[in-house]
C-alpha positions in Angstrom: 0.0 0.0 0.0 2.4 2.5 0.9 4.6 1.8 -2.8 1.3 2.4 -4.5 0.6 5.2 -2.6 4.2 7.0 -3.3 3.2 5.5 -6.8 0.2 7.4 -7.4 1.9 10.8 -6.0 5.0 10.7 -8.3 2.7 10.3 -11.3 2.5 7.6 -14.0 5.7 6.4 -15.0 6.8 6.8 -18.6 5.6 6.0 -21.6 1.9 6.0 -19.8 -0.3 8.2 -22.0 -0.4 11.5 -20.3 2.1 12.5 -18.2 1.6 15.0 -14.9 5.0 16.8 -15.7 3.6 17.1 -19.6 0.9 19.0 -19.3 1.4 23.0 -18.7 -1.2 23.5 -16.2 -1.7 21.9 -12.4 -2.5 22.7 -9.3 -2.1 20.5 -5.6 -4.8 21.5 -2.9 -3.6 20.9 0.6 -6.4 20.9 3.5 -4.4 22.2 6.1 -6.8 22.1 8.9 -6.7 18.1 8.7 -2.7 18.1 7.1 -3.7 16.1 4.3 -4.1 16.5 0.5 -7.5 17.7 -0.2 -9.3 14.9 -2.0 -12.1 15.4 -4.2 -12.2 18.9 -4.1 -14.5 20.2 -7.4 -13.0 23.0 -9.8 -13.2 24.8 -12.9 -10.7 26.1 -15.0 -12.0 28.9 -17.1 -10.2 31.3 -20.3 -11.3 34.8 -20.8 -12.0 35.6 -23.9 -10.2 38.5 -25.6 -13.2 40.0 -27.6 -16.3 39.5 -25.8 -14.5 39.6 -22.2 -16.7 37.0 -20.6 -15.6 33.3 -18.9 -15.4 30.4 -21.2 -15.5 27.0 -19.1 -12.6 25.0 -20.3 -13.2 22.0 -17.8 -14.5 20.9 -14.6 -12.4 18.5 -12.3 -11.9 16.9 -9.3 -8.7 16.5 -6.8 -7.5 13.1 -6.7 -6.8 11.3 -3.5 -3.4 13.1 -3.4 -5.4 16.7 -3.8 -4.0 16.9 -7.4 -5.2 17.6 -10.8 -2.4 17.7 -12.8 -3.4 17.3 -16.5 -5.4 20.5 -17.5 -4.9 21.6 -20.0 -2.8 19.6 -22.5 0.3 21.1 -24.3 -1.3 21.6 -27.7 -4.5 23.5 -25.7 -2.6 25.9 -24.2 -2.4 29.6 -25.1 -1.6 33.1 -24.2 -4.0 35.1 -22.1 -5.8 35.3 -18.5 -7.0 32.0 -16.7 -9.2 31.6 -14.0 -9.3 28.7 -11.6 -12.5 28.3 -9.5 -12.3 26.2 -6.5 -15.5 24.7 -4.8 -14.7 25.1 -1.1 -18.0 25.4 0.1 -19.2 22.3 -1.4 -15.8 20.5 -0.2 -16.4 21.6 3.4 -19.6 20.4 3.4 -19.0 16.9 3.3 -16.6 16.8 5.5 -19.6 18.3 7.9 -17.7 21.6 8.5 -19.0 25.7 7.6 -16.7 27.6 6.1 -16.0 31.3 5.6 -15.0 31.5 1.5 -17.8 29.7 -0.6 -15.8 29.4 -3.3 -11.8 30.5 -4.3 -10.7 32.1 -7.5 -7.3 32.3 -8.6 -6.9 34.4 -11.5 -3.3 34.2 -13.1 -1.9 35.2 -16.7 -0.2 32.7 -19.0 2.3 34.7 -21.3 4.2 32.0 -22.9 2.7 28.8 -24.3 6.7 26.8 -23.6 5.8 27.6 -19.6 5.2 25.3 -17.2 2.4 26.5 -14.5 2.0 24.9 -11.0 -0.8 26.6 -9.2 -1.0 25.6 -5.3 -3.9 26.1 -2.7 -3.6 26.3 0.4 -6.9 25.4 2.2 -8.8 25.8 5.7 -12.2 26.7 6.5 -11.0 30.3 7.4 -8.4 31.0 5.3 -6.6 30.2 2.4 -3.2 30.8 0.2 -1.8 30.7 -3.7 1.4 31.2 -5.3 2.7 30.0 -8.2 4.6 26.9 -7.9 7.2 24.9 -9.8 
């Protein structure tokens, strides 16, 4: 268990089919009230569009048990301009039977070069919570 379990955080190994450290975008949520990755976790990763200036959905996803979602966008998807990822930290508080202060998070963050990689963290309690970009 604890192999598959180091397994599954690493990523899949290569030659699998898609590769965490091959796609451009991912992010890691940490629940640090409980010190554990937060599983499960629902989110959005939205593009605005340069003309009309509104939110296109891109995709909706889920943490997996190591509070990762690494493959958002693929490498041939990925393109200048301003992102937005929405987290659902209401609804993941919720089932975990605890009220929370933020309903949801947005991170809004600006992707200037397409041959970037782009790690986006969250930091998560019911009270609080932090970003940066990571590596």
């Amino acid at each position: 268990p604890r192999l598959l379990r180091l397994q599954r955080h690493l990523g899949p190994q290569e030659g699998s089919s898609m590769e965490p450290r091959d796609s451009p975008l991912t992010t890691h949520v940490l629940d640090t009230a409980s010190g554990l990755p937060a599983k499960g976790l629902c989110l959005r990763l939205s593009w605005l569009e340069d003309h009309s200036q509104q939110w296109m959905e891109l995709r909706t996803s889920y943490t997996d048990p190591d509070g990762r979602c690494p493959g958002l966008l693929m490498p041939d998807q990925i393109k200048a301009g301003t992102y937005k990822l929405t987290f659902d930290t209401e609804g993941y508080w919720r089932k975990r039977g605890q009220e929370s202060f933020y309903p949801y998070v947005e991170v809004v963050f600006t992707i200037t070069s397409n041959a970037q990689k782009f790690h986006v963290p969250l930091l998560l309690s019911p009270w609080s919570y932090t970003t940066y970009r990571g590596s």
